[in-house]
PAZAPA-4460 file (N, C-alpha, C; in steps of 0.05 Angstrom, whole numbers, plus 32768, in hexadecimal, padded with zeros to 4 digits):
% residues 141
    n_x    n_y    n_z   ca_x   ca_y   ca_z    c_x    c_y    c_z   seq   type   mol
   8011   7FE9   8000   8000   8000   8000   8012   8019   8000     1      X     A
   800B   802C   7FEF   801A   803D   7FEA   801A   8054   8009     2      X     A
   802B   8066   8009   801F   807F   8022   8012   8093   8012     3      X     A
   8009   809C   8024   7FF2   80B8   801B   800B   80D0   801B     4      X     A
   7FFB   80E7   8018   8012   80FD   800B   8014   810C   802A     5      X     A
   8021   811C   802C   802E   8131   803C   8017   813D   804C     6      X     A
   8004   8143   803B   7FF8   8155   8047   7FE2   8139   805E     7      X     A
   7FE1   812C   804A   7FC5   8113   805C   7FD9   810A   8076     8      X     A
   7FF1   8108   8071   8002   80FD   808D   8001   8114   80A1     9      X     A
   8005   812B   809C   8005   813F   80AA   7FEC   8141   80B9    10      X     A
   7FD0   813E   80B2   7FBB   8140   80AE   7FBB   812D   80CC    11      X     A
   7FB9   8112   80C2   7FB5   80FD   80D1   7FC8   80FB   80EA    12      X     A
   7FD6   8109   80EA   7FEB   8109   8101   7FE4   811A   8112    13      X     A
   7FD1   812E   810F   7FC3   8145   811B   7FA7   813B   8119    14      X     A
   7F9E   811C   8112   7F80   8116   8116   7F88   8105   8124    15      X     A
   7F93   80F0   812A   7F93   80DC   8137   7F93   80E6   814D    16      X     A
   7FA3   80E7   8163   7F9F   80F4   817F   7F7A   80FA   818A    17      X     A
   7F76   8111   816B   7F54   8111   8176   7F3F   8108   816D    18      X     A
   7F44   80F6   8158   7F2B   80E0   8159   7F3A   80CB   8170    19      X     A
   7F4F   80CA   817E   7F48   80B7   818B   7F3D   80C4   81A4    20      X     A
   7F4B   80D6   81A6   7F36   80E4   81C3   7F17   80E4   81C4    21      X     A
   7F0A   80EA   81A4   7EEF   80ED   81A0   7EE8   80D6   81AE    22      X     A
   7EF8   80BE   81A2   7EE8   80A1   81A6   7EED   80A3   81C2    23      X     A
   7EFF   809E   81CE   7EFC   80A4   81F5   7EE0   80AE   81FA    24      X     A
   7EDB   80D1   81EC   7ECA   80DC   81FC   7EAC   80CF   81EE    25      X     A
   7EAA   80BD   81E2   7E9E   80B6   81D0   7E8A   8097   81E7    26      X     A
   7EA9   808C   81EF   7EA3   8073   81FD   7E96   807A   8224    27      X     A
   7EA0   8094   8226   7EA1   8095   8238   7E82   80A7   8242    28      X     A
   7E6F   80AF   8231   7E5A   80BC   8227   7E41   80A8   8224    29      X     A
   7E4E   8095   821F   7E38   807F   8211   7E29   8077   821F    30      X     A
   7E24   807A   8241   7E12   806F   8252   7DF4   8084   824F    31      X     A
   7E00   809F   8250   7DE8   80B1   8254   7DDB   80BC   8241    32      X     A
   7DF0   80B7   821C   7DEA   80C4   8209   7DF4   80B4   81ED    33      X     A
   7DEA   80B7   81E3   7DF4   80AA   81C6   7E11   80AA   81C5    34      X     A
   7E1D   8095   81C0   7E36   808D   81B8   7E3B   8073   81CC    35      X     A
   7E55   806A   81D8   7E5E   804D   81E4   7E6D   8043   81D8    36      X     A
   7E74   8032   81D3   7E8A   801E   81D8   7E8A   8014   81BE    37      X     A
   7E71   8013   81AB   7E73   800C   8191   7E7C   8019   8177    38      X     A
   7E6D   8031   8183   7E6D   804F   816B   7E8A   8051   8174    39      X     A
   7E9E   805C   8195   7EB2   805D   8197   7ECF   804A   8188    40      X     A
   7EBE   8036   818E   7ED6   8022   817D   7ED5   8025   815C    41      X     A
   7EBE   8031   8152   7EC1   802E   8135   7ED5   8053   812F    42      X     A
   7ED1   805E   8143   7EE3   8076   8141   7EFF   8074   8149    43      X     A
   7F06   8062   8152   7F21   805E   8158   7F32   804C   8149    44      X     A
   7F16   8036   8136   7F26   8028   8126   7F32   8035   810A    45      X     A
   7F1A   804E   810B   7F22   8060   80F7   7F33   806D   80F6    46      X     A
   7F3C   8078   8109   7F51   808D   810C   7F6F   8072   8106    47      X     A
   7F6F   8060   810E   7F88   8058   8108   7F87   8045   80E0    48      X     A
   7F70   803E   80DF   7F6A   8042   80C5   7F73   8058   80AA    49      X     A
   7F6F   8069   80B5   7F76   8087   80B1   7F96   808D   80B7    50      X     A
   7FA2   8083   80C9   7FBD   807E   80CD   7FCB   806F   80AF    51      X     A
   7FC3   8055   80B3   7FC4   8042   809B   7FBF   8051   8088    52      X     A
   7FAD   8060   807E   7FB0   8060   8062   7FBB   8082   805B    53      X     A
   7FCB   808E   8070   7FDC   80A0   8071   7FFA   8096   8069    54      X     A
   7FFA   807C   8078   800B   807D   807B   801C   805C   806F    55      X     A
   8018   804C   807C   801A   8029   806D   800C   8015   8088    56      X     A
   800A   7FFD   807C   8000   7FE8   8093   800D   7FEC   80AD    57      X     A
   8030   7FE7   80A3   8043   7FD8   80BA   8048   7FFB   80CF    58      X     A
   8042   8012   80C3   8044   8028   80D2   802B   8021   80E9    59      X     A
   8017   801F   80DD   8004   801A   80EA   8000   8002   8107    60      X     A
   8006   7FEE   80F2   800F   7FDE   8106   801B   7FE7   8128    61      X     A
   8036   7FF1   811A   804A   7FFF   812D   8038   8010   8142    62      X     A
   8026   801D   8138   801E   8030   814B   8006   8025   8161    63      X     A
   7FFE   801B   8155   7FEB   800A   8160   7FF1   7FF8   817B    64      X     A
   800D   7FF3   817C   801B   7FE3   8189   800F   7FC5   8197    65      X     A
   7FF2   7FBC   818C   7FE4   7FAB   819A   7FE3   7F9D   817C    66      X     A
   7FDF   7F81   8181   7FCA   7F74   8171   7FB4   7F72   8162    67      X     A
   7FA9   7F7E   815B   7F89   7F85   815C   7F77   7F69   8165    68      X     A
   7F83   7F52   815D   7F78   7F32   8167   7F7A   7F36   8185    69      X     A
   7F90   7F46   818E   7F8D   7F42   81B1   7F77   7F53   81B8    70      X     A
   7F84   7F6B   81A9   7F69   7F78   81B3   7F55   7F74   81BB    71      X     A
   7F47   7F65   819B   7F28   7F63   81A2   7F23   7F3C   81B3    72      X     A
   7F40   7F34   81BD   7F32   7F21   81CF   7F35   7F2C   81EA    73      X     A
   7F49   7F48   81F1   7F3E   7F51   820B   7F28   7F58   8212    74      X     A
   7F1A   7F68   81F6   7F03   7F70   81FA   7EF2   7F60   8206    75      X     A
   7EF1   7F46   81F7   7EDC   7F2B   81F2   7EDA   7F2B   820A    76      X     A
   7EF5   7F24   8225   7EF8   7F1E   823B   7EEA   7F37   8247    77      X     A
   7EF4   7F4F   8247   7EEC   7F62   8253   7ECC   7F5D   825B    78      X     A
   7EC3   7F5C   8242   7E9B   7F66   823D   7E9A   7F4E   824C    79      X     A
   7E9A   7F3E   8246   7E99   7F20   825A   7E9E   7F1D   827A    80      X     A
   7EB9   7F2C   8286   7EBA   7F27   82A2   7EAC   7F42   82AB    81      X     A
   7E9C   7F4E   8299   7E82   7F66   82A2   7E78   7F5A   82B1    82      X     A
   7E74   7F49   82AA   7E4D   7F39   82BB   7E56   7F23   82D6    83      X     A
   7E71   7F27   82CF   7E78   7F14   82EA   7E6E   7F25   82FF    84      X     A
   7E73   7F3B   830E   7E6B   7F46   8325   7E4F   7F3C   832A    85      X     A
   7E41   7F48   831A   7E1E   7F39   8320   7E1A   7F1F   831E    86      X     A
   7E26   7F17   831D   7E26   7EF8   8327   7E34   7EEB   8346    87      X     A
   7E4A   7EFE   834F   7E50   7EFB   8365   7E41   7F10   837B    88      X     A
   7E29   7F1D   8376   7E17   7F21   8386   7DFC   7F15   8380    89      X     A
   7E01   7F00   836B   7DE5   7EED   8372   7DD2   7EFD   8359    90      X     A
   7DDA   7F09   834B   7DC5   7F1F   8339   7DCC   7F10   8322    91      X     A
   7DBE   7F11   8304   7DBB   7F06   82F0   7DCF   7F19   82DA    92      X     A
   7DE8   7EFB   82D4   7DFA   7F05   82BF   7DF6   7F26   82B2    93      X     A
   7E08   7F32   82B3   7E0A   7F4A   82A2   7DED   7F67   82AC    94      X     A
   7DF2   7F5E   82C9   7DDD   7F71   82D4   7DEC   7F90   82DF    95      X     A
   7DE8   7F9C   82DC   7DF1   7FBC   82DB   7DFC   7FC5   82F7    96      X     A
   7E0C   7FC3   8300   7E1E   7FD2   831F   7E2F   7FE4   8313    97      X     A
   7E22   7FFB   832D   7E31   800B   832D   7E48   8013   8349    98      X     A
   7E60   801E   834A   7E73   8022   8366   7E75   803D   8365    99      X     A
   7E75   804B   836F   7E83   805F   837C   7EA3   8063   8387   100      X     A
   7EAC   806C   837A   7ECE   806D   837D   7EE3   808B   8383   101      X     A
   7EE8   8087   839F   7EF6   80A0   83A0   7F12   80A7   839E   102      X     A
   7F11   80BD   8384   7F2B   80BE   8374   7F39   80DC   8379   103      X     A
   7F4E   80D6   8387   7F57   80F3   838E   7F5B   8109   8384   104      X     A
   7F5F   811A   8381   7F5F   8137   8368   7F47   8131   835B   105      X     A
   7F36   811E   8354   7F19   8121   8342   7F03   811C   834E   106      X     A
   7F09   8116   8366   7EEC   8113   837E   7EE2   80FA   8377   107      X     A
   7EC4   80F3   8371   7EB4   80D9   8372   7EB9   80D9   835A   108      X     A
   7EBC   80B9   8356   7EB4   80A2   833C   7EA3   8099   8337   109      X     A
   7E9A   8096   8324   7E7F   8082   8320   7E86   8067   830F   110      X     A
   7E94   8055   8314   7E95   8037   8305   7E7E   8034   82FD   111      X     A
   7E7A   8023   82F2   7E65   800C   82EB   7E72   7FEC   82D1   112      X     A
   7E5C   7FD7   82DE   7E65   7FC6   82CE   7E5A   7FD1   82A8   113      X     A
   7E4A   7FE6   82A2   7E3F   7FE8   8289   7E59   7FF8   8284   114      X     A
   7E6B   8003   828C   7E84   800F   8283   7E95   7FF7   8282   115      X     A
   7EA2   7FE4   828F   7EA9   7FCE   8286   7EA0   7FC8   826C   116      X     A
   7E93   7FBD   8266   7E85   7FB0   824B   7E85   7FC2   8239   117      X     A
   7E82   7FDA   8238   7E85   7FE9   8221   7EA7   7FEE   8220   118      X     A
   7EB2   7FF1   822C   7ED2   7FEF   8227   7EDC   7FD6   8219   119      X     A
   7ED3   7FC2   8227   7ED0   7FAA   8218   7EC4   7FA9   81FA   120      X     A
   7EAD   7FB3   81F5   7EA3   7FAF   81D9   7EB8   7FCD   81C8   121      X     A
   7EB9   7FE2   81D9   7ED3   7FEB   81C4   7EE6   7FE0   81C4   122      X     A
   7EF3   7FD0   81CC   7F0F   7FBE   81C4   7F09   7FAB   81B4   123      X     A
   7EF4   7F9C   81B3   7EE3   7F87   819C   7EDF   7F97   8183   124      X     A
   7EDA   7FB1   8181   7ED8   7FC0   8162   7EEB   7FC7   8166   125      X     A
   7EFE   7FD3   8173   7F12   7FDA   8160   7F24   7FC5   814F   126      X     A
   7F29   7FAE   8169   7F3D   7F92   8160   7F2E   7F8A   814C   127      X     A
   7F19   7F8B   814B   7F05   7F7B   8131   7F07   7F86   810D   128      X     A
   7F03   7FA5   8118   7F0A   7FB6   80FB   7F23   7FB4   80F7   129      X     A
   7F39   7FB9   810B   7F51   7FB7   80FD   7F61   7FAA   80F4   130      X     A
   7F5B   7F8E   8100   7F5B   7F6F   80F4   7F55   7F73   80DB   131      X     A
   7F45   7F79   80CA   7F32   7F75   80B4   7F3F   7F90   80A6   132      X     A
   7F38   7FA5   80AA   7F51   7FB6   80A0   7F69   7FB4   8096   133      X     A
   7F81   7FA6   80A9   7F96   7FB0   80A6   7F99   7F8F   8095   134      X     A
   7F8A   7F79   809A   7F8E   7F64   8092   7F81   7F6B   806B   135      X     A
   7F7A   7F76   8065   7F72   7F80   804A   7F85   7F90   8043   136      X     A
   7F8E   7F9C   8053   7FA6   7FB6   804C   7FC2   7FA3   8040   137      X     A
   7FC8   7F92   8058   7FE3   7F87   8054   7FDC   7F67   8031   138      X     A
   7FC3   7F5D   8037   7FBA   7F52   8015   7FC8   7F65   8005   139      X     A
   7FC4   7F79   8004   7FC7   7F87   7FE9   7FDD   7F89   7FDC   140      X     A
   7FF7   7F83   7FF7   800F   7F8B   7FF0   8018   7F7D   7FE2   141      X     A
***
């Protein structure tokens, strides 16, 4: 795969940082408002997508520094040991707890197991697209 020109690298080097932040604020939004863990992951698989075709597979790769196969089986695990808690209080698989967590300099936390699982299902789209991505990218060569 060829690289993109000067200006798209430049471009993408000054996008990446904030589509990935988007997708953060994206995932981190998703309980009270449109967005989560799915729309987030397809924004973050993009931005390094967008990397790739700035730039080549194996750059991509590089930056990525993960697997995308590990990825999306942390995820798998992640969304999965969600529902364990409600099961160790007797409540039915994948039932909704929330903790309270006190974090110094930011005051109260709010956990929950539905933030688990959506962290989890963004690591399942991203490892999933970029599997399939970069594995079409590097075909070509």
């Amino acid at each position: 795969m060829m690289a993109g020109s000067l200006i798209l690298q430049t471009g993408t080097r000054l996008l990446l940082p904030l589509l990935l932040l988007f997708s953060v604020f994206l995932l981190l939004r998703g309980h009270d408002e449109p967005g989560g863990g799915f729309i987030a992951g397809l924004v973050a698989a993009m931005a390094f997508a967008l990397y790739m075709f700035a730039f080549d597979v194996y750059k991509a790769r590089a930056i990525l520094r993960i697997d995308p196969r590990n990825m999306l089986g942390i995820g798998l695990l992640l969304a999965t040991l969600s529902g364990v808690p409600a099961l160790l209080q007797g409540r039915a698989f994948l039932t909704s707890l929330w903790w309270d967590v006190e974090v110094p300099l930011f005051g109260e936390l709010k956990l929950s197991t539905p933030l688990v699982f959506d962290i989890g299902v963004y690591l399942v789209v991203i490892g999933t697209v970029l599997t399939i991505v970069l594995a079409l990218a590097e075909a070509e060569e």
